[in-house]
C-alpha positions as CSV (number, residue, x, y, z in Angstrom):
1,X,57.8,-63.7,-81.3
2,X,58.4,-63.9,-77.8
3,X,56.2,-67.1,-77.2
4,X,55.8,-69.1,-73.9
5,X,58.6,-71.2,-74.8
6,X,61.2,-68.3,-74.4
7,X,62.2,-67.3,-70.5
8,X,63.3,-64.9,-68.9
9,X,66.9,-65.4,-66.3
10,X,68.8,-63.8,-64.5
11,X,71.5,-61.5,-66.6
12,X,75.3,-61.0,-66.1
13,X,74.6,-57.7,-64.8
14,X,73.0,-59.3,-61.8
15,X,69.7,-57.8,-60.1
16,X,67.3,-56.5,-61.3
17,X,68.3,-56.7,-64.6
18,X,67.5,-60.2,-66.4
19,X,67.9,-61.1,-70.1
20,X,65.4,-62.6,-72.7
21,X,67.1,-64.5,-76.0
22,X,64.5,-64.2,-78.8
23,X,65.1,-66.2,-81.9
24,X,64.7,-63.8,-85.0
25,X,63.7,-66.3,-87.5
26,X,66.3,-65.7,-89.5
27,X,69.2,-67.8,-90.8
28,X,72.4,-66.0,-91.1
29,X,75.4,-67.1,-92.9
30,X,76.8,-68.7,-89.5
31,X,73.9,-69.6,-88.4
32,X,70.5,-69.2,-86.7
33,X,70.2,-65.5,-85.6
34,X,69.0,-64.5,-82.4
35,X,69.0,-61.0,-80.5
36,X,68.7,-60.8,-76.6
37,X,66.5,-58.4,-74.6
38,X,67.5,-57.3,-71.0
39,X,65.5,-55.6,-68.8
40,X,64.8,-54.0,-65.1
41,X,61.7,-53.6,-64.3
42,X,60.7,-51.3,-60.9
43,X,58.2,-52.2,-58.5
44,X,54.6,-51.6,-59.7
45,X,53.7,-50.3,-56.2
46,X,56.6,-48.5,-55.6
47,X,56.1,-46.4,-58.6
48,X,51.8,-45.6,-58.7
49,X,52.8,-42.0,-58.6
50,X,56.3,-42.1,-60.1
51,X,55.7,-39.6,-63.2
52,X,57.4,-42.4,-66.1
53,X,55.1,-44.9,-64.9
54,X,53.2,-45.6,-67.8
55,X,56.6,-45.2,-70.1
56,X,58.4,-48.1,-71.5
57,X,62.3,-47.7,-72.7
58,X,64.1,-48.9,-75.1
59,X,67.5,-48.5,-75.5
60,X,70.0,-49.9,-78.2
61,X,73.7,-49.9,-78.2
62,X,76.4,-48.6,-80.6
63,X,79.1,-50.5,-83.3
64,X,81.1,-53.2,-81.3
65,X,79.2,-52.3,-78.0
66,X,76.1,-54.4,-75.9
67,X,74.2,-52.6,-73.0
68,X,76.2,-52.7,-69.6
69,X,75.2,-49.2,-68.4
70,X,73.5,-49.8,-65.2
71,X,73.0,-46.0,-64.2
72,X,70.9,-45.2,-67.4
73,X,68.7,-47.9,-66.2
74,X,68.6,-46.5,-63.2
75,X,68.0,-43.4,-63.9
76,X,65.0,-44.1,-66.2
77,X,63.5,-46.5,-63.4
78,X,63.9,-44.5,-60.4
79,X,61.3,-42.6,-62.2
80,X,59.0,-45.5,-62.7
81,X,59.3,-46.3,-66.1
82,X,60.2,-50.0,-67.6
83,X,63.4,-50.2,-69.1
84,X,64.8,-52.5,-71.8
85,X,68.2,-52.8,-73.0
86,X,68.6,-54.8,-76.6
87,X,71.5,-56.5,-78.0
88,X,71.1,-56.8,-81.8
89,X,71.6,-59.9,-83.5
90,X,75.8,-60.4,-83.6
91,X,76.3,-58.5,-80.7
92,X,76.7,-59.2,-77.2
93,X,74.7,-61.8,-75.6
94,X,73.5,-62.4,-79.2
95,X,76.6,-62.7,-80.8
96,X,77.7,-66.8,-81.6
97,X,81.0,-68.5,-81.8
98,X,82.0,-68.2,-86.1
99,X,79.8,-65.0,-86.3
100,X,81.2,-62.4,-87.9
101,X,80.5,-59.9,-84.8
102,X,78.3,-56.6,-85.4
103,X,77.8,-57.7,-89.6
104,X,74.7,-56.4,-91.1
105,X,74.2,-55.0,-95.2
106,X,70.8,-53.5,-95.0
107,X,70.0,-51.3,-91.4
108,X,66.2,-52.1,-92.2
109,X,66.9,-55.8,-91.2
110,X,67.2,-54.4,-87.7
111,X,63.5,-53.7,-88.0
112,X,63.1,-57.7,-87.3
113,X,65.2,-57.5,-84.0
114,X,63.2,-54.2,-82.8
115,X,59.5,-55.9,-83.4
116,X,61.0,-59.2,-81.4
117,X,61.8,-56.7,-78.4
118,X,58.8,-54.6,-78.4
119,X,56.7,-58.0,-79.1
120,X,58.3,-58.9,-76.0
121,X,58.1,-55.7,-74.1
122,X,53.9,-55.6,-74.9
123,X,54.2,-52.8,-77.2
124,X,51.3,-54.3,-79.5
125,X,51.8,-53.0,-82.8
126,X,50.9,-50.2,-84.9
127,X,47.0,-51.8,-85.4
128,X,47.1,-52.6,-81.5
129,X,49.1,-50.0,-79.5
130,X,50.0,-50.3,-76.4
131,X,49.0,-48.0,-73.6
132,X,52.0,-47.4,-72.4
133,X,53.8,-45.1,-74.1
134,X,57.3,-45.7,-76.1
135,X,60.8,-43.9,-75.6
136,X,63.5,-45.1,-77.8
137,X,67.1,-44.4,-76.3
138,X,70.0,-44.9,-78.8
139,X,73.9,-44.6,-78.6
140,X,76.0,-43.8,-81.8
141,X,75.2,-46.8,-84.4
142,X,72.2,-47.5,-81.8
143,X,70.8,-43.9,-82.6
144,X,71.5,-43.8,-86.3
145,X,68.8,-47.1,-86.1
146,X,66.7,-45.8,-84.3
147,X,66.5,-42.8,-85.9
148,X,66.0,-44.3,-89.2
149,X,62.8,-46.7,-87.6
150,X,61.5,-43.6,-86.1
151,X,61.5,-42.2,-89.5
152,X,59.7,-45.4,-91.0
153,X,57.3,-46.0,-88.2
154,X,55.3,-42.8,-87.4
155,X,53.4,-42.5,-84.5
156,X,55.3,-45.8,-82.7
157,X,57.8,-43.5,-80.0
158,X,56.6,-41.4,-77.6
159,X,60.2,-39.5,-77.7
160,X,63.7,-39.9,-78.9
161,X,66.7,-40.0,-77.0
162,X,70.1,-40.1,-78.5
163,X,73.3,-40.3,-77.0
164,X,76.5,-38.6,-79.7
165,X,74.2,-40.5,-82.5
166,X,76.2,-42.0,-85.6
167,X,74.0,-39.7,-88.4
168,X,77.5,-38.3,-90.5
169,X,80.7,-39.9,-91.8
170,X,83.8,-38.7,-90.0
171,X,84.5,-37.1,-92.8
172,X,81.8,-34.9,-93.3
173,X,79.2,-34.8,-96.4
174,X,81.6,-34.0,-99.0
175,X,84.3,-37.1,-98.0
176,X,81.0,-39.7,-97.2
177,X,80.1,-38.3,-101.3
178,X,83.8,-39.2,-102.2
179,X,84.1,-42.4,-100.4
180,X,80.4,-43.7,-101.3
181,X,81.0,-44.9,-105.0
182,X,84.6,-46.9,-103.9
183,X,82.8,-48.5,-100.7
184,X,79.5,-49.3,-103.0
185,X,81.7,-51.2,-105.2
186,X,83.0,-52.9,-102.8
187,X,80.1,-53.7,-100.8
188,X,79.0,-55.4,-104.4
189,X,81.7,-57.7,-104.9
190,X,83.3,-58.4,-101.2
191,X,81.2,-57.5,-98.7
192,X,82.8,-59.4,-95.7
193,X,85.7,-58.3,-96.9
194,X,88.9,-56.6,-95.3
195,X,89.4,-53.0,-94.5
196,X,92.0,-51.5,-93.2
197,X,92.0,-51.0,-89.5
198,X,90.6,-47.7,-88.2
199,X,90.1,-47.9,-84.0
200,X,93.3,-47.5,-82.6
201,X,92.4,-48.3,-79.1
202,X,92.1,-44.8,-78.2
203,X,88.6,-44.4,-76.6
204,X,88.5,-47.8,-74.9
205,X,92.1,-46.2,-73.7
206,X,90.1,-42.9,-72.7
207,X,87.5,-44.9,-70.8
208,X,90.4,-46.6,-68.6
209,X,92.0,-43.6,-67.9
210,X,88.2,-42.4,-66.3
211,X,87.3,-45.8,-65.1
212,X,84.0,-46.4,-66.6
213,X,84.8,-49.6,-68.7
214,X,82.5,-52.5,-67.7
215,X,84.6,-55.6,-65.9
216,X,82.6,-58.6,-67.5
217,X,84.8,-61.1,-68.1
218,X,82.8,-61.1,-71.7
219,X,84.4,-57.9,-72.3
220,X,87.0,-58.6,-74.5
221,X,84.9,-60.5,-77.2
222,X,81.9,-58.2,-76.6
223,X,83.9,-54.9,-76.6
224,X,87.1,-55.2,-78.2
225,X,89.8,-52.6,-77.2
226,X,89.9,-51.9,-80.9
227,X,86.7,-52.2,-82.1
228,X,85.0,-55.0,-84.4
229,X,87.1,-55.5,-87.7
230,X,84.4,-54.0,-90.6
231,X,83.5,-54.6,-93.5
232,X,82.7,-52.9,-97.2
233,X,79.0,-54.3,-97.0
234,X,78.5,-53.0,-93.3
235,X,80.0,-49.6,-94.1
236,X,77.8,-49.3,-96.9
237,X,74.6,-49.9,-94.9
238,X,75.6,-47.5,-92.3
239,X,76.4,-44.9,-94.9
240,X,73.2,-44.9,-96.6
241,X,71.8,-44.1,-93.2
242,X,73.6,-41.1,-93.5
243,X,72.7,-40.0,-96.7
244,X,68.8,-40.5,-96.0
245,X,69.7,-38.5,-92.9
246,X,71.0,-36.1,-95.2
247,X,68.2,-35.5,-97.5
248,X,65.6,-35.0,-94.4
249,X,63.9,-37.4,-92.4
250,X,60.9,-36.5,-89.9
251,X,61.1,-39.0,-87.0
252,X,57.8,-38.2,-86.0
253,X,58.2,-37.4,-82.0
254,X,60.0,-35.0,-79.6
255,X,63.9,-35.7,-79.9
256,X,67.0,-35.3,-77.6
257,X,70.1,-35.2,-78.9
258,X,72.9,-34.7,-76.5
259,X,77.0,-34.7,-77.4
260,X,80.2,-33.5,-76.3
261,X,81.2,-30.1,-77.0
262,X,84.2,-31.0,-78.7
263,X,86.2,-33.7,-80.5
264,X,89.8,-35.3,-81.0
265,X,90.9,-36.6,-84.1
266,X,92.0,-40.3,-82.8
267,X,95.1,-40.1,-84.8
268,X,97.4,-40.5,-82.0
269,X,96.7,-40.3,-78.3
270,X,96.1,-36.9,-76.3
271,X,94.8,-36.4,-73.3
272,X,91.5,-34.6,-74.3
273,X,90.4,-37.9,-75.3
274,X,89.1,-38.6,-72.0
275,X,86.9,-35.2,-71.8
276,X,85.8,-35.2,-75.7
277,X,84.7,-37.2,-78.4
278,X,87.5,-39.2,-79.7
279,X,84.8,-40.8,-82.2
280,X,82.6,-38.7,-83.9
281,X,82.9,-35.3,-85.3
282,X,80.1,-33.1,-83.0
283,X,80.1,-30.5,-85.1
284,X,79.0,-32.5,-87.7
285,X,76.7,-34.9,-85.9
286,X,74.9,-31.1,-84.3
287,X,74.4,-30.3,-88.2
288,X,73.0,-33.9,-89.2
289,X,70.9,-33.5,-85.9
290,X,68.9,-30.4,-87.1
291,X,67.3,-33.0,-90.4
292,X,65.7,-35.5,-88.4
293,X,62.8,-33.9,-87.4
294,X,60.7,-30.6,-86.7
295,X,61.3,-30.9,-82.9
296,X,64.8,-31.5,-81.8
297,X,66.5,-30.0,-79.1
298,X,70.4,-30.1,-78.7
299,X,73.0,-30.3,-75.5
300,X,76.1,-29.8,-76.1
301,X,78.2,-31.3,-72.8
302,X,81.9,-29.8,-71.8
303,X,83.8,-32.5,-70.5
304,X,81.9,-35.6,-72.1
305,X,83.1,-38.8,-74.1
306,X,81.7,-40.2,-76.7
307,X,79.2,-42.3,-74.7
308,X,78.4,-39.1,-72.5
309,X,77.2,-41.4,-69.7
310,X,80.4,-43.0,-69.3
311,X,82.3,-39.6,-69.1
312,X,83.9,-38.2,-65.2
313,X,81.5,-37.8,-62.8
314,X,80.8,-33.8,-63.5
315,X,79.8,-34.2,-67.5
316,X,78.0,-37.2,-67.0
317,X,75.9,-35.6,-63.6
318,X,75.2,-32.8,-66.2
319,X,74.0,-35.3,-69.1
320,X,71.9,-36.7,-66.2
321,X,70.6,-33.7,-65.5
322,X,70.3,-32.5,-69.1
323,X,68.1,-35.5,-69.4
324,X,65.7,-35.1,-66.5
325,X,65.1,-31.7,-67.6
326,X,64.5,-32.2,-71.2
327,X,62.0,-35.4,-70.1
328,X,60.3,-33.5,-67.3
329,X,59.0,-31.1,-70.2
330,X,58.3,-33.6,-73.1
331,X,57.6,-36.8,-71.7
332,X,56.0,-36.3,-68.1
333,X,54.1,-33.4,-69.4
334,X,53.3,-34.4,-73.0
């Protein structure tokens, strides 16, 4: 997909990083679809003895969200791996003036965006592998996809990194049962409909508070303080993630899962926003966590936010150091 045609510049986020648009192939309802690829790739010399340096990353972003985290690139590249960022189709750098921004009924059709970017990357393919091994890094909607493709493409990853992954319903199993025939319905007969507003501003107000928001000027169409508007058809999609998440799903590979160790309902604001998940319910995601696979392990981070690499300084070291540990033992020394 990524023929000679398509070029690689230089990205917003300025050196090393640089950005790849890949047309998908696919035309949307406003639109030719495209999805954008950025990467930052360390010096082959530099890292000959670095022990990631035959390790290729890929990470993909959560709802109403596009890759801007320069340290987890870092991190991953300081120890000689390749690291790629991907910004599905309506998102980001891939999202169009009249798109509806983050829309998608069907998580699968992701799979089209994900084989452009590891087309691109020189991951061959499941007849061709590549030698260099695959790690797939996901953030909440992000980790719920990739989760899911792990699932459907055994033996692709190398490991499985997800950051407070999307894999329950806020309101747990028995309200995502509730909910599912009303939103079905829906999704049948209006799926770019209306729904009523649920982001209140209160985690993009969180982030502020710690200073970790991005200043691209792009921010404000990108990352809305409030979130995307959704829709019945979207929910839908992401809700029977959950419930094939639910029944058991084996995504083949070592897995990381790391969250905060607590949560605040974002019904109004509190301080303990900005030193827990003010998204997710934890103690549900740590549940879901335990049926995607035979080898999962957990962290559990005092202090963090939802995106636990944009939390203070102390949680996020920790998540840093969480990580390093956890790939020291199943990806250096597979």
């Amino acid at each position: 997909m990524a023929g000679p045609s398509l070029a690689w510049v230089p990205d917003i986020l300025g050196k090393p990083f640089e950005q790849l648009t890949m047309p998908l192939g696919v035309q949307g309802a406003q639109g030719e679809l495209v999805a954008t690829l950025v990467r930052s790739i360390p010096n082959p010399l530099l890292t000959l003895f670095a022990p990631l340096r035959d390790v290729d990353v890929l990470y993909v972003h959560g709802w109403s969200d596009y890759f801007f985290q320069r340290e987890v690139a870092q991190f991953w590249t300081s120890r000689g791996a390749r690291f790629y960022a991907l910004d599905l189709r309506r998102y980001g750098r891939s999202l169009r003036p009249g798109m509806t921004p983050g829309y998608i009924d069907r998580l699968e059709d992701y799979d089209i965006d994900l084989a452009a970017a590891l087309d691109a990357m020189g991951q061959g393919s499941p007849q061709e592998p590549s030698v260099r091994r695959l790690v797939l890094m996901g953030h909440s909607t992000g980790g719920l996809i990739l989760t899911l493709w792990a699932s459907r493409h055994a033996g692709r990853a190398a490991a499985l990194v997800l950051n407070s992954p999307w894999l329950e319903l806020q309101l747990g199993a028995i309200g995502r049962h509730a909910l599912a025939p009303l939103v079905e319905m829906r999704a049948r007969w209006d799926p770019r409909g209306a729904q009523p507003e649920v982001d209140f501003g209160f985690y993009t107000r969180a982030q502020q508070e710690i200073g970790s928001l991005p200043d691209d000027p792009e921010r404000a169409t990108w990352r809305p303080d409030r979130g995307f508007p959704t829709a019945p058809g979207w929910l839908a999609a992401v809700m029977d993630g959950h419930r094939a998440v639910a029944a058991g799903i084996e995504v083949g590979c070592p897995a990381f899962v790391m969250l905060s160790a607590h949560s605040t309902p974002p019904l109004s604001w509190k301080d303990t926003m900005t030193t827990t998940d003010s998204v997710l319910w934890v103690d549900d995601i740590a549940r879901a966590a335990t049926r995607i696979g035979r080898n999962v392990t957990l962290a559990r981070i005092e202090g963090a936010i939802h995106d636990v690499f944009l939390s203070r300084p102390e949680p996020r070291a920790e998540a840093f150091a969480m990580l390093r540990r956890w790939s020291d033992g199943y990806i250096v020394h597979h």
